[in-house]
C-alpha positions as CSV (number, residue, x, y, z in Angstrom):
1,X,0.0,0.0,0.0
2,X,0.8,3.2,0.6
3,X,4.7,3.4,2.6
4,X,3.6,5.0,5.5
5,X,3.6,3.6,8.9
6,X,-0.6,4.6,9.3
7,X,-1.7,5.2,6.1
8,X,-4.9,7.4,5.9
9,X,-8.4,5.8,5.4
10,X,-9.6,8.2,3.1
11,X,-8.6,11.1,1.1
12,X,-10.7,14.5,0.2
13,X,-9.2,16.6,-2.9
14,X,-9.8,19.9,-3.6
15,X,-11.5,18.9,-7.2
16,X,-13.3,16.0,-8.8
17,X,-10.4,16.1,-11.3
18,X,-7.7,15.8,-9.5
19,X,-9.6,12.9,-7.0
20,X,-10.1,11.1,-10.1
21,X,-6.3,11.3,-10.9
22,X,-5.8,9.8,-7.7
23,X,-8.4,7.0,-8.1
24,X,-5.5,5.9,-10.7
25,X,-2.7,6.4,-9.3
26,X,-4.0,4.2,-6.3
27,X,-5.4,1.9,-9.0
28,X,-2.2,1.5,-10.8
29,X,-0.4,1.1,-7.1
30,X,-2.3,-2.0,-6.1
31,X,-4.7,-0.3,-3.5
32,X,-8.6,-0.9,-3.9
33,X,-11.2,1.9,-3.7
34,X,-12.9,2.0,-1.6
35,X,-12.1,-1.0,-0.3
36,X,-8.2,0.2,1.2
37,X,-8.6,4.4,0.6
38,X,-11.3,5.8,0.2
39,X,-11.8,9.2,-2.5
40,X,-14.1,12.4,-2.5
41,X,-13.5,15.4,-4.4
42,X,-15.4,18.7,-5.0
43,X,-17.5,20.5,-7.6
44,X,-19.1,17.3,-8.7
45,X,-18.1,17.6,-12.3
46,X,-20.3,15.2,-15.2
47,X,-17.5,12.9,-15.3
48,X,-17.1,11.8,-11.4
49,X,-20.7,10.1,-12.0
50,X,-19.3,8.6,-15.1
51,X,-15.8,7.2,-14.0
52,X,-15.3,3.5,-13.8
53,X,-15.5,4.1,-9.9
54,X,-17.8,6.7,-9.6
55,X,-16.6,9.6,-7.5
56,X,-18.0,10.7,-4.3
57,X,-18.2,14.8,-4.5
58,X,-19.5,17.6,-2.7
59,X,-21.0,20.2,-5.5
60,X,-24.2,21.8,-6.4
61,X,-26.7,21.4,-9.3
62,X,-25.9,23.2,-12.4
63,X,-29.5,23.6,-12.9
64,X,-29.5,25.4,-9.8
65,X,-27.0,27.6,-10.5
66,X,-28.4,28.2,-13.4
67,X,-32.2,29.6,-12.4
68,X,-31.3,31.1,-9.8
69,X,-28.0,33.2,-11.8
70,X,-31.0,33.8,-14.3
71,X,-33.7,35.3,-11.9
72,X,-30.9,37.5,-10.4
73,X,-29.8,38.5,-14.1
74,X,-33.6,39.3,-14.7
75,X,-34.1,41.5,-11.4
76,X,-31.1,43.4,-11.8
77,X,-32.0,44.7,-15.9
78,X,-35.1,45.5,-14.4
79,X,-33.9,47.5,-11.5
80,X,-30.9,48.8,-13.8
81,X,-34.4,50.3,-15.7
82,X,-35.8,51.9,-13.1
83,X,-33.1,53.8,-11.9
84,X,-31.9,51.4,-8.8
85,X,-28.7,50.2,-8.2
86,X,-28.6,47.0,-6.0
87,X,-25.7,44.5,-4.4
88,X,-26.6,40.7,-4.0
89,X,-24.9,38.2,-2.0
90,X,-26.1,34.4,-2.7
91,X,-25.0,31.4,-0.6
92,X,-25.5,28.1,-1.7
93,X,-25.4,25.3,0.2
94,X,-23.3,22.5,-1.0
95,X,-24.9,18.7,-1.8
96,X,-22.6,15.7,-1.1
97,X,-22.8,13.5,-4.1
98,X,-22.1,9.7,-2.1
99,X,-20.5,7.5,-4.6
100,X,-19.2,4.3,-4.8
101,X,-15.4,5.9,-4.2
102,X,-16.5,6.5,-0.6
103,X,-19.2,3.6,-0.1
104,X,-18.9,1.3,2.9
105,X,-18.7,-2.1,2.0
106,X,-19.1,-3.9,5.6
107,X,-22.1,-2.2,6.5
């Protein structure tokens, strides 16, 4: 496995694509996912659902995004129109995406 005297269980990565690099460099190294590591990443790109071990990520919906980027576009022509300047400040919360790269096999 890994040469570490405790190697770690699991591994989060700051994007889906470089998780999914990972998922082969442990592949190619002999260690099973998520049977001996397991993998998340973040900003559940199209591929990590379509990866030979699909990727457990932490993202949002692009449709989402989308309507709600839309509706805000909307407002602020209109209010642009009337004469009324405006700031917005969204937060979205996050989804986690469980996939089999993080699944639990014993349970």
């Amino acid at each position: 496995m890994i040469n570490i005297s405790e190697p770690p269980s699991a591994i989060i990565c700051i994007s889906d694509a470089i998780a999914i690099s990972c998922i082969d460099e442990l592949l190619s190294l002999g260690i099973k996912i998520p049977e001996d590591m397991r993998i998340s990443g973040f900003d559940n790109i199209g591929l990590a659902s379509h990866n030979s071990i699909r990727l457990t990520s932490i993202g949002y919906e692009k449709g989402h995004i989308g309507e709600i980027a839309m509706q805000n576009l909307i407002e602020l022509i209109e209010q642009k129109e009337a004469g009324i300047e405006s700031t917005r400040h969204i937060t979205l919360t996050p989804e986690l995406f469980i996939r089999e790269s993080t699944r639990n096999n014993h349970l």
